[in-house]
C-alpha positions in Angstrom: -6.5 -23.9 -3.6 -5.6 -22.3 -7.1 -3.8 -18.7 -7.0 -3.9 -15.6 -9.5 -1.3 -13.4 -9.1 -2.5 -9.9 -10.1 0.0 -6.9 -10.8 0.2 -3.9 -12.7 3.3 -1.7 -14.8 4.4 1.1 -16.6 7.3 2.8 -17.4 10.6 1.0 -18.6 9.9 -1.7 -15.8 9.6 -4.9 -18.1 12.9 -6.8 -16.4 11.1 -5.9 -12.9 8.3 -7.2 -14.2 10.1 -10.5 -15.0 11.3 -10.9 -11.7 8.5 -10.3 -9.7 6.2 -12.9 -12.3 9.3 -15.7 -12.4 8.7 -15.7 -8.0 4.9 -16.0 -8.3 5.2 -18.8 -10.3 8.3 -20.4 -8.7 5.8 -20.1 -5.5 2.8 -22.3 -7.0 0.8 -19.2 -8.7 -0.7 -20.8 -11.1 -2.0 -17.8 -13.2 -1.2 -14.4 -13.8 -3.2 -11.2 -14.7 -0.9 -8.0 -15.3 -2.4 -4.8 -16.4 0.2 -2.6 -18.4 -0.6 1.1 -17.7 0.5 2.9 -20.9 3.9 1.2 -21.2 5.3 1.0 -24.3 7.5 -2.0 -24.2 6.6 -5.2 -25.1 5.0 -6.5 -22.2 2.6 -8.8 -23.8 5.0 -10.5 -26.6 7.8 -10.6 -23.4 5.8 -12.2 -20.9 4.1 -14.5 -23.8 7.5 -15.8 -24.4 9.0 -16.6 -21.4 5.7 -17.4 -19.5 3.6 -18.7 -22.2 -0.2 -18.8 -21.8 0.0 -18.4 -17.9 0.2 -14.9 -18.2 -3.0 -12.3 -19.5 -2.1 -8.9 -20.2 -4.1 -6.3 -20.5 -2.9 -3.0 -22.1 -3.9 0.6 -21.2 -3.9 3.3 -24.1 -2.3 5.7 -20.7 -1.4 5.3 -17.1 -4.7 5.0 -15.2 -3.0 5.2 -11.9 -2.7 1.9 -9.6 -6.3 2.4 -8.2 -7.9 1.9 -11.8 -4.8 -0.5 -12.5 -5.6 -3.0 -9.9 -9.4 -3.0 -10.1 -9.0 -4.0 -14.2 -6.1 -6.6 -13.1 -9.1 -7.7 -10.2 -12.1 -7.6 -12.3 -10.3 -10.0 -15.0 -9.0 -12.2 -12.7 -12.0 -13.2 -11.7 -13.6 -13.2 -14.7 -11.1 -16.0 -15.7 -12.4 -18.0 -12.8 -9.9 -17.2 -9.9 -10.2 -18.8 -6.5 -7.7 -16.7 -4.7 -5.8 -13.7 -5.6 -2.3 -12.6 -4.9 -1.8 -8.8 -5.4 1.9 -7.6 -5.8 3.5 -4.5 -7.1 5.5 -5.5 -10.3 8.7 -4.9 -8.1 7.9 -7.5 -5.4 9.7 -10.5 -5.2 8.7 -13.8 -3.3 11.1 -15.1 -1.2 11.0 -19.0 -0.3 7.9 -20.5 0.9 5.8 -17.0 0.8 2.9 -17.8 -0.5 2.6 -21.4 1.1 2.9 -19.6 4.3 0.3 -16.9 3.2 -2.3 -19.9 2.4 -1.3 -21.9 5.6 -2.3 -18.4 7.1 -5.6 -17.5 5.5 -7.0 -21.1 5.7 -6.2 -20.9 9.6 -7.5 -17.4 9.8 -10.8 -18.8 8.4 -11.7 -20.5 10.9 -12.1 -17.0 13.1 -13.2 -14.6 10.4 -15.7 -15.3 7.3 -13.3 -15.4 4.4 -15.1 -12.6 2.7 -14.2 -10.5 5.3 -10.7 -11.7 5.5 -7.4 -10.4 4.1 -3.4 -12.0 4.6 -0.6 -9.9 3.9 3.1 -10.9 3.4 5.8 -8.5 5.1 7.9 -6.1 3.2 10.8 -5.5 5.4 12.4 -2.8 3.2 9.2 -0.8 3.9 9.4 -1.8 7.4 5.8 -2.6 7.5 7.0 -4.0 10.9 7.9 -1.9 14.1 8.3 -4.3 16.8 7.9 -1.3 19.5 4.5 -0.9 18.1 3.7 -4.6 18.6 1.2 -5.1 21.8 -0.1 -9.1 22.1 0.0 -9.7 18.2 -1.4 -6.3 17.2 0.1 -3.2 15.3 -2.0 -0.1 15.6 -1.0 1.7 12.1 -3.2 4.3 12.0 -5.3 6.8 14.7 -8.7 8.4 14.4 -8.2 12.1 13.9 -4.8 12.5 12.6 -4.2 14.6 10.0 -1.4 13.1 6.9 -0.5 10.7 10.3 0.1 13.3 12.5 -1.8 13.2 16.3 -0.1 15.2 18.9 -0.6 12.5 21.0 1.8 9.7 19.4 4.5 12.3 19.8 6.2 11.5 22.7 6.2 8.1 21.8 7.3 8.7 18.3 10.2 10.7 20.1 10.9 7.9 22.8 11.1 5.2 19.5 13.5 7.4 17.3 15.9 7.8 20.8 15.8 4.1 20.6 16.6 3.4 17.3 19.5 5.5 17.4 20.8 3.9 20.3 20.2 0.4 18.7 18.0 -0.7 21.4 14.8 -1.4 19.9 12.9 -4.7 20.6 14.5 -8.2 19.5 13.1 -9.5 15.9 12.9 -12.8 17.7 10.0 -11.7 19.8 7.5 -10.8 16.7 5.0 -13.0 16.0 4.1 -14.7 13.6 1.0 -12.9 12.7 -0.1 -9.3 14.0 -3.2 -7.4 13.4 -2.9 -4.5 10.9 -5.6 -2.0 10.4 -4.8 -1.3 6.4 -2.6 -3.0 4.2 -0.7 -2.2 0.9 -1.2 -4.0 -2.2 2.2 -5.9 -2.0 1.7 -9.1 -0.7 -2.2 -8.9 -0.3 -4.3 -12.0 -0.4 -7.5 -12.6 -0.3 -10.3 -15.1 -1.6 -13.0 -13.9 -4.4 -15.4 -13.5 -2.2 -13.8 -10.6 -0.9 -14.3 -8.9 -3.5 -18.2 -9.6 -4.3 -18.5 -7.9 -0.7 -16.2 -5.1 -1.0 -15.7 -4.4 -4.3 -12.3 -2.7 -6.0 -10.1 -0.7 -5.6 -11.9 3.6 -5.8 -10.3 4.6 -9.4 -10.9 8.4 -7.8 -8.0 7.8 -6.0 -5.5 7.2 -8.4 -2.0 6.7 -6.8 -1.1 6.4 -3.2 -3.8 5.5 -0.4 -6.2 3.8 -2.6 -4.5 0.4 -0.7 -5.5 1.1 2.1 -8.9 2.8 1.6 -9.8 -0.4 0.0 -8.1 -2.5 3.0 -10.0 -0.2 5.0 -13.1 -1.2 4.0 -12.5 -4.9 5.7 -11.5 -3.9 9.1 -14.3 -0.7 8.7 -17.1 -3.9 8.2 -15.4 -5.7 11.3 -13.1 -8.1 9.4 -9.4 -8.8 10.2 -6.0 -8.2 8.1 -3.0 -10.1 9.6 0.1 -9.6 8.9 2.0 -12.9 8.6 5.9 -12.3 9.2 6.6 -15.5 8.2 5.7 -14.5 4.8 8.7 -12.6 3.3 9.2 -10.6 0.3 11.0 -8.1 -1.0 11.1 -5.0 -3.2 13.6 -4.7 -5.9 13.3 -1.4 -6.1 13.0 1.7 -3.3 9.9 3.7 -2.1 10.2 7.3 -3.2 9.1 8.6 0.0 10.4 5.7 2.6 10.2 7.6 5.6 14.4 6.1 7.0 15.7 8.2 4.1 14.1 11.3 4.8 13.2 10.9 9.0 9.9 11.7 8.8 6.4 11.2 6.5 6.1 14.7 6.8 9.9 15.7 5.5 9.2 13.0 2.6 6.3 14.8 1.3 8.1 18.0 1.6 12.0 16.8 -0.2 10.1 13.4 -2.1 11.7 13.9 -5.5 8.4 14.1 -7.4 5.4 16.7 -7.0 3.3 14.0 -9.0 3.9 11.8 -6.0 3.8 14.2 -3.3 0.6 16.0 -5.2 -1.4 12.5 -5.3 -0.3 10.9 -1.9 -1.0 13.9 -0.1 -4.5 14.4 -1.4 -5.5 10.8 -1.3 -4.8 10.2 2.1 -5.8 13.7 3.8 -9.2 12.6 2.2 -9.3 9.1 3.8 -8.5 10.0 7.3 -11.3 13.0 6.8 -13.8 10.3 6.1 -12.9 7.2 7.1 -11.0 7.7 10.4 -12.0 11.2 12.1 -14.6 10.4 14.8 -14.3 14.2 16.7 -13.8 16.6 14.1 -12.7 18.8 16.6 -9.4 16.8 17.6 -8.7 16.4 14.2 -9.0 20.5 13.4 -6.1 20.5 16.5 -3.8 18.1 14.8 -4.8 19.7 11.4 -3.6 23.3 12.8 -0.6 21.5 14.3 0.5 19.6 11.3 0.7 22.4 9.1 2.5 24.2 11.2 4.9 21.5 11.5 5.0 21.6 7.5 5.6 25.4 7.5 9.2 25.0 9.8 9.9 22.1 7.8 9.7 23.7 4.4 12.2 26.3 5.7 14.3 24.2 7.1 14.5 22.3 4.0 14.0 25.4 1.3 10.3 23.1 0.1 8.0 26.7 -0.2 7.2 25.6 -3.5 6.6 22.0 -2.1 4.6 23.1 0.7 2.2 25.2 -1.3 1.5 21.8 -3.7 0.7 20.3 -0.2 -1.7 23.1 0.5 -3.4 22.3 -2.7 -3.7 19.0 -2.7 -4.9 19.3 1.0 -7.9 21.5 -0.9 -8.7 19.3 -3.0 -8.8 16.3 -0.7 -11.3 18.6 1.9 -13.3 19.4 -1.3 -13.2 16.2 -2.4 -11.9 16.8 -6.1 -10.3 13.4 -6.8 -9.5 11.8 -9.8 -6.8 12.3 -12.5 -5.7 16.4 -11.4 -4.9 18.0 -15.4 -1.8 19.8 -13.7 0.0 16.7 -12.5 -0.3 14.1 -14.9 0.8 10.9 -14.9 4.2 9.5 -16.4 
């Protein structure tokens, strides 16, 4: 059961890069495919030199964005003949015994669900992909028909009930997850899948840019009937924060509104208010109510937090996404 390890960079991230290459092959990767988006170190010399032949890079004249990013990385793993692939953001680190336990996971999960159809993911902890209050008989429910940027008036009270546990330190045990839950999306950090996967679903939608396009293209899986398990025996970690983790800021909402970058905040906002319009609204009208809610929520945020100028990129990007103008927006390019 060979293994490509698909990632993609930019930036000043080369000793990132390093890292997250030296666990994938310390793990039993046998290749890897990374896709540099406009950097202008020396990824290709670098990587040559300590990784040898193992390693294809593929340079970018600009940063595409990690939609476009991943779908090249996909496409020329393939081409090279790969069996399985291993997508991981070029900060992601395996721990011990990660991807064993991710093939151990996907050759079980086989055996329920036609391996085109099938997707594993390893557990980011940082990100807390994981909220054991969420957890009902080995399934997570991530996402709701009809919300609007994750909002549904009907998760509040339980949203409230959750955040009065966590400050009172009584959430449920870690020793009662198990080892594998049910997710309805999935990022790219940690995702593995078999080739066929792709010949049925394609890559990643290079309209989308930055932020969302994981799980619109997870989406497609569980949208076609297949299944995406978390396995939370398979650790990793991120060397480097989230922008917009929602435990620094308190809510998804607030990190739009005080995230540190409008490219960010422009992209995510946009990418996934147009997913949830076409992929998870089933009554229109329900959504319009959490829609009207939402941004009302956003208005007493941005003045408790002095975000106008935030709130009105949010606005925008909210137009875009309902007139679907996606793509690469001229007024917030990328770094």
């Amino acid at each position: 059961m060979t293994t490509t390890l698909v990632t993609v960079t930019y930036g000043k991230r080369l000793e990132l890069l390093r890292q997250c290459l030296d666990s994938g092959f310390r793990e039993g990767c046998e290749r890897a495919v990374v896709v540099n988006n406009g950097s202008k170190e020396l990824i290709a010399e670098c990587t040559a030199r300590v990784f040898g032949d193992r390693v294809q890079v593929i340079s970018l004249p600009k940063n595409s964005g990690s939609a476009n990013g991943f779908a090249v990385g996909i496409e020329a793993a393939l081409e090279a003949g790969a069996e399985h692939i291993l997508l991981l953001d070029d900060d992601n680190v395996l721990h011990a015994g990660t991807l064993a336990a991710l093939q151990k996971a996907h050759g079980q999960a086989v055996m329920e669900t036609p391996v085109d159809n099938l997707i594993v993911v390893g557990m980011r902890k940082e990100h807390q992909q994981l909220n054991s209050a969420e957890v009902v008989s080995g399934k997570q429910t991530t996402l709701r028909c009809n919300a609007f940027l994750c909002f549904h008036l009907a998760d509040a009270p339980a949203k409230l009930w959750r955040r009065m546990r966590r400050k009172s330190g009584t959430d449920a045990r870690q020793d009662r997850i198990p080892w594998r839950i049910e997710r309805v999306v999935a990022p790219y950090g940690g995702m593995y899948f078999h080739r066929s996967l792709i010949a049925r679903h394609g890559v990643p939608d290079r309209r989308l840019v930055l932020y969302g396009d994981d799980y619109e293209f997870s989406h497609r899986v569980t949208r076609a009937g297949g299944k995406i398990w978390l396995i939370t025996t398979a650790t990793l970690a991120d060397l480097e924060n989230s922008w917009n983790l929602r435990s620094r800021y308190g809510s998804g909402l607030e990190a739009l509104l005080c995230g540190d970058s409008d490219v960010r905040a422009y992209y995510n906002c946009r990418n996934f208010t147009y997913f949830e319009k076409r992929d998870m609204t089933t009554s229109p009208a329900v959504r319009r109510l959490n829609r009207r809610i939402c941004l009302m929520v956003i208005w007493l945020l941005a003045i408790r937090h002095r975000a106008g100028e935030r709130r009105r990129l949010l606005l925008r990007s909210i137009a875009d996404a309902e007139h679907e103008r996606l793509g690469v927006n001229p007024n917030f390019p990328l770094p």
